[in-house]
VEXLUM-549615 format. One line per field, with one value per residue (C-alpha): residue number from 1; residue in three letters; chain; x, y, z. Coordinates in pm, 1 decimal. Example, Ala and Ser with C-alpha at 12.3 -4.5 7.8 and 13.67 -1.06 7.14 Angstrom:
<nodes>
num (1 2)
residu (ALA SER)
chaine (A A)
x (1230.0 1367.0)
y (-450.0 -106.0)
z (780.0 714.0)
</nodes>
This chain:
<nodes>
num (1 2 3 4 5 6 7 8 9 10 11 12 13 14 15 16 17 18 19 20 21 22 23 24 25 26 27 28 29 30 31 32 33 34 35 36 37 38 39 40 41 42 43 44 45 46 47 48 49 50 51 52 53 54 55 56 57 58 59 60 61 62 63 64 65 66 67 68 69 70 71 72 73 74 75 76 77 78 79 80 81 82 83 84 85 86 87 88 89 90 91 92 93 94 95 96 97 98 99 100 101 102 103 104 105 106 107 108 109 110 111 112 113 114 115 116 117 118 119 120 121 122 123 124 125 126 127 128 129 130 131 132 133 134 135 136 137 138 139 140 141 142 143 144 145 146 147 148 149 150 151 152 153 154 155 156 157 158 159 160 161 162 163 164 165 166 167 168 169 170 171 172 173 174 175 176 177 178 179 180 181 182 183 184 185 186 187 188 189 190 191 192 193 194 195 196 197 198 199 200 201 202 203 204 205 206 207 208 209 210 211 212 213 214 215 216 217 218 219 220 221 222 223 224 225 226 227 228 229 230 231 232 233 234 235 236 237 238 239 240 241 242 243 244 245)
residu (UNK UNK UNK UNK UNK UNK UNK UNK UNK UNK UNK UNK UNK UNK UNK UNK UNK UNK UNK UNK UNK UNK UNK UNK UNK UNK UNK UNK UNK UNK UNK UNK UNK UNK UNK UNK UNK UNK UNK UNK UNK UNK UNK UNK UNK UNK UNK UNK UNK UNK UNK UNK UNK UNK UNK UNK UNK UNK UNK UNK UNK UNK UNK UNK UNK UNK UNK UNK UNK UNK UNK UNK UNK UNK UNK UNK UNK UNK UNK UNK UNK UNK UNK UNK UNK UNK UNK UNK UNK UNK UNK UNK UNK UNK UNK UNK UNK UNK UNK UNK UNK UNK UNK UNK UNK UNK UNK UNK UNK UNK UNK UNK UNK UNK UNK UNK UNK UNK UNK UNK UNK UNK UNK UNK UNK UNK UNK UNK UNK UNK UNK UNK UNK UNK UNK UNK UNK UNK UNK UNK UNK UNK UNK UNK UNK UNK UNK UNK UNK UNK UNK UNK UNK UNK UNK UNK UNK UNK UNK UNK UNK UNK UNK UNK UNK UNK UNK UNK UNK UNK UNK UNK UNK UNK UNK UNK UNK UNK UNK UNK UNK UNK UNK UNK UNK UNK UNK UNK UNK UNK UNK UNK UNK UNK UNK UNK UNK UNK UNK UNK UNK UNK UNK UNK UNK UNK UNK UNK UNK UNK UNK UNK UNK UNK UNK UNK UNK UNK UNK UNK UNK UNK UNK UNK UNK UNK UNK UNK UNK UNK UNK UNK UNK UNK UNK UNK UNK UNK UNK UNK UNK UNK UNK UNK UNK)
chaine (A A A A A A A A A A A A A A A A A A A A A A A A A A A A A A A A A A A A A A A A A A A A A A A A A A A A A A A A A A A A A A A A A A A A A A A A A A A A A A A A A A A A A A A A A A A A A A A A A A A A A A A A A A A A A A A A A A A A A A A A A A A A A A A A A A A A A A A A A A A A A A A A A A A A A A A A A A A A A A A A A A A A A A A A A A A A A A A A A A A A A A A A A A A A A A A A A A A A A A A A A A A A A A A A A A A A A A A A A A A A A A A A A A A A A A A A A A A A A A A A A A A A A)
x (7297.0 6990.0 6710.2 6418.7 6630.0 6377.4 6566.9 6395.7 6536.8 6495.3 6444.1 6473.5 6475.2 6249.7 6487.9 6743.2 6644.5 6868.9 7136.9 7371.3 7305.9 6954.9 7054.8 7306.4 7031.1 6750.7 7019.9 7006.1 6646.8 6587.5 6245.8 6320.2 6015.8 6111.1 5970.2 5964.5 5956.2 6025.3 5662.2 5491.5 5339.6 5563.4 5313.8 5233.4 5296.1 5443.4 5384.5 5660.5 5386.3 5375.0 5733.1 5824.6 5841.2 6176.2 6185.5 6035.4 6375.1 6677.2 6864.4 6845.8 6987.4 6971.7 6991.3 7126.8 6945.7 6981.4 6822.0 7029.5 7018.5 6950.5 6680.0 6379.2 6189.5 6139.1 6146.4 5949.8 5965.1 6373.9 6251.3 6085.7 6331.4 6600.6 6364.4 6309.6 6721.9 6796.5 6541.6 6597.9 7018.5 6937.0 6871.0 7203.9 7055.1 7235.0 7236.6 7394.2 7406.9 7502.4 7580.3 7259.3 7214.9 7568.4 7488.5 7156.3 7293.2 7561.0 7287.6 7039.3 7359.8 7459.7 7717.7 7694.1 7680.1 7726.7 7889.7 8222.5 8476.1 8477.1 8212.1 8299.1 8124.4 8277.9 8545.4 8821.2 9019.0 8984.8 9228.4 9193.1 9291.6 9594.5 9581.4 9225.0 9102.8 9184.9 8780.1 8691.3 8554.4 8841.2 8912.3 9149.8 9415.4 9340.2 9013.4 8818.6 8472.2 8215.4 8149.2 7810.5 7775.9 7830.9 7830.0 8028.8 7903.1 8082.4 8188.5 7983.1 8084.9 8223.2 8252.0 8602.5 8684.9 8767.9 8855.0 8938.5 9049.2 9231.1 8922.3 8648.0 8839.9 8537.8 8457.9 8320.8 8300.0 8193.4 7995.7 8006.2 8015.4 7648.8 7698.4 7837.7 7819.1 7977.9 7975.6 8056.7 7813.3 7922.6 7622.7 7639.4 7567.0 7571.2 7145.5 7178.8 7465.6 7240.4 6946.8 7185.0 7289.8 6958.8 6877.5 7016.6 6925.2 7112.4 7439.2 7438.6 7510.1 7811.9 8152.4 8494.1 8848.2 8688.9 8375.6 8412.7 8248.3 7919.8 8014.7 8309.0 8080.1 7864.8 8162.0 8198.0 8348.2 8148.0 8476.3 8514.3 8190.8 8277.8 8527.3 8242.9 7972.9 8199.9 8304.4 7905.6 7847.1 8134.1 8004.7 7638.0 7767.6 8056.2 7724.4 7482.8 7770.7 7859.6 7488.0 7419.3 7280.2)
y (11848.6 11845.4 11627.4 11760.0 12069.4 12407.5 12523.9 12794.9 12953.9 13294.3 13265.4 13563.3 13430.8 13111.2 12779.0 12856.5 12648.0 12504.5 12431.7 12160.9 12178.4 12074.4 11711.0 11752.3 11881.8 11609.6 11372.3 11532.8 11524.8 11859.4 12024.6 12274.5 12542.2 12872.8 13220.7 13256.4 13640.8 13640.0 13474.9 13820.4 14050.2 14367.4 14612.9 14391.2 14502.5 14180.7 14220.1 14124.3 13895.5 13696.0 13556.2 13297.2 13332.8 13380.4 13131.4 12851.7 12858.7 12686.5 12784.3 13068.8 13032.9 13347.9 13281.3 13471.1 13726.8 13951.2 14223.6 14482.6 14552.6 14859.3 14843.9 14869.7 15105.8 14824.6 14538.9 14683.4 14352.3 14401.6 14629.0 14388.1 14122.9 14327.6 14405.9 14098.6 13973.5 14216.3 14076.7 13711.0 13814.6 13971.8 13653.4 13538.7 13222.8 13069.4 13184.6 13155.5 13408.6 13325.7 13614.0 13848.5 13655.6 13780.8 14155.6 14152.7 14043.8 14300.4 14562.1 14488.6 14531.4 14875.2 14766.0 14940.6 14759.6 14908.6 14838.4 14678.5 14806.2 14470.5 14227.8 13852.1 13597.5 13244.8 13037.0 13238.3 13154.5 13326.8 13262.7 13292.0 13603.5 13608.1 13619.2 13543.9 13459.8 13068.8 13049.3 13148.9 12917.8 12756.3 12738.7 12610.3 12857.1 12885.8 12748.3 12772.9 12878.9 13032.8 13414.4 13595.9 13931.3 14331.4 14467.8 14384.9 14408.0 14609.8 14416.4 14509.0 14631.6 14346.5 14102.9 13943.2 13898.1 13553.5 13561.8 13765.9 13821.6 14039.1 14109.4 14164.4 14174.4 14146.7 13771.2 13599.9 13709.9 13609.3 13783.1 13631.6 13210.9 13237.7 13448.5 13348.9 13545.4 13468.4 13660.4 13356.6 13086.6 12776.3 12630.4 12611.0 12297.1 12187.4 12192.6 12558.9 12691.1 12565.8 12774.2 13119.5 13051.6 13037.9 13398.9 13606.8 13946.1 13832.9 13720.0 13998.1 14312.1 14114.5 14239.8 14273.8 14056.0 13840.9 13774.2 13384.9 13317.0 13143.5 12868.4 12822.0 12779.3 12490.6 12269.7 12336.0 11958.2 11832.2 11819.8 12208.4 12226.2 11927.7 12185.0 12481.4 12277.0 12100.1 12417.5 12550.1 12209.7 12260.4 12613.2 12488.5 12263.5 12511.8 12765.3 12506.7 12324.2 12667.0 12797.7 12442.3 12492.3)
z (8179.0 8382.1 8314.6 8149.9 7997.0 7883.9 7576.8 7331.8 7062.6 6907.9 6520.3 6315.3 5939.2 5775.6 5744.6 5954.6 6282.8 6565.3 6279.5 6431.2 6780.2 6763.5 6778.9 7061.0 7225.7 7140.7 7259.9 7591.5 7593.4 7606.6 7523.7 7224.8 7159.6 6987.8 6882.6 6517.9 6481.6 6080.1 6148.8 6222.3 6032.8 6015.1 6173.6 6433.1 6802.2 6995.7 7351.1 7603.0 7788.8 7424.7 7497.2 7736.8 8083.7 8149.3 8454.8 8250.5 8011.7 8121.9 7826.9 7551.2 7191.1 6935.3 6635.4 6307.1 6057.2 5761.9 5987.5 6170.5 6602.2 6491.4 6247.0 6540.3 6300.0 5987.1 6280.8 6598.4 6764.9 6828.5 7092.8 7247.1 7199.3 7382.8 7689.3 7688.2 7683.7 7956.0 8194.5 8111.7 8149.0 8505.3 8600.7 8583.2 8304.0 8060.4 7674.8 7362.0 7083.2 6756.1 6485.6 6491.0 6809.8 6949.7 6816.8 7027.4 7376.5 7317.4 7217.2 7492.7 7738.0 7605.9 7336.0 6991.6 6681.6 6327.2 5987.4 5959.2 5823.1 5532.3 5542.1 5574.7 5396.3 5374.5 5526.0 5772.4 6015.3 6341.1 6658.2 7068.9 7220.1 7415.8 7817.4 7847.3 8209.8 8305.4 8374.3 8059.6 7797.2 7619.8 7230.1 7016.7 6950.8 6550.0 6418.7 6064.1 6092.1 5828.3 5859.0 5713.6 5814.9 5754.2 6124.5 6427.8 6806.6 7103.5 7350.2 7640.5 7935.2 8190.9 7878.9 7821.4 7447.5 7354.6 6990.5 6707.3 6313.2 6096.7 5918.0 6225.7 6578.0 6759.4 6713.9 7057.5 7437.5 7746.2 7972.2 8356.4 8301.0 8163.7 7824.2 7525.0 7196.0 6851.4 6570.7 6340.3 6237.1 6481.6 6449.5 6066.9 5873.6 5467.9 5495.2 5649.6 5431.9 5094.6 5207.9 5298.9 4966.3 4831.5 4915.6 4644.8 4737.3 5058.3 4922.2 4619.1 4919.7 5023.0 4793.8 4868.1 4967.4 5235.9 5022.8 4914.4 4540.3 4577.6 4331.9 4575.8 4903.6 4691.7 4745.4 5121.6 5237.2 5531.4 5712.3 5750.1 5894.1 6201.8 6445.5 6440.2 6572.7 6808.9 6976.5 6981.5 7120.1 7361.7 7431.2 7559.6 7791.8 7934.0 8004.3 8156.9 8371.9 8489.3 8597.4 8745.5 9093.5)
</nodes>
């Protein structure tokens, strides 16, 4: 990684943070600074000029939120957000989108993203896709990761999809060696998982056979949350190795 790394982070909801790879990244001495946009007022207008400039980041991460792409009208800063994506992505710059954070790349790049067919909230096992490009970012063939979430992205156009489920198919892709977007929660840790939990109005809209009991989540061993943050881990260095100049 290079020396004085410019990472920011896109924020949606209160508590959530870096999750797990903040410390990688404070071990790399990078300089974190973020945009907390569950910070402004909901009838405020954010200007595009309010964000970073996108030459001063050397690394994007987008994080997760109860919000939908698509809700612009409740959430006018989306808008903005997206403009904002698709000029930072013309660049060619390295980012990272994680959940909500995978749904907006794919949005700001012309990919749809609407309700699931079943929502996934827990624990689930999702597995590499088959014949994926030997360039692509490699996983491990069958991994356990946790899930939150009642839409799934499109995989924009040029992407490559990288994993799938049973459940959601459209789990991660790769767009160019710059882009990667999840739709799972890599970056998840016990600290995070306690405060998802904490929002009940949250967890009481998610029902159904891949809906794991709350009382069940509480017990989450440390262990199952080690392989998810290695591959997000594994993920920013593939990006930043492969935009190095």
């Amino acid at each position: 990684m290079k020396s004085h790394l410019k990472v920011h982070y896109f924020q949606h909801i209160a508590g959530e943070g870096f999750g797990s790879c903040h410390d990688f990244l404070k071990q790399q001495n990078a300089q974190i600074s973020a945009t907390e946009f569950f910070a402004l007022p909901i009838d405020q207008t954010l200007d595009l000029e309010a964000l970073p400039h996108v030459e001063d980041v050397d690394l994007l991460i987008i994080m997760g939120g109860t919000m939908s792409v698509n809700d612009e009208a409740n959430f006018p800063w989306l808008k903005i957000e997206k403009r904002w994506l698709r000029r930072y992505l013309a660049l060619g710059k390295p980012a990272i989108g994680l959940c909500l954070g995978g749904q907006l790349i794919a949005n700001a790049l012309g990919g749809a993203v609407s309700r699931n067919p079943q929502q996934e909230l827990g624990w689930t096992t999702v597995r590499k896709v088959t014949n994926v490009p030997l360039e692509c970012f490699e996983l491990p063939e069958n991994f356990k990761v946790m899930q939150w979430h009642s839409e799934t992205f499109e995989i924009p156009r040029g992407a490559v999809l990288l994993a799938e489920n049973d459940v959601c198919r459209n789990q991660m892709y790769q767009i160019g060696s710059n882009v990667l977007g999840f739709q799972f929660h890599p970056e998840i840790t016990p600290e995070v998982l306690d405060l998802f939990l904490e929002n009940d109005e949250e967890v009481a809209i998610f029902t159904g056979n891949h809906v794991q009991p709350v009382n069940e989540l509480r017990k989450s061993a440390k262990s199952k949350f080690i392989q998810g943050n290695q591959i997000l881990n594994q993920a920013i260095e593939y990006v930043l190795r492969k935009t190095a100049c």
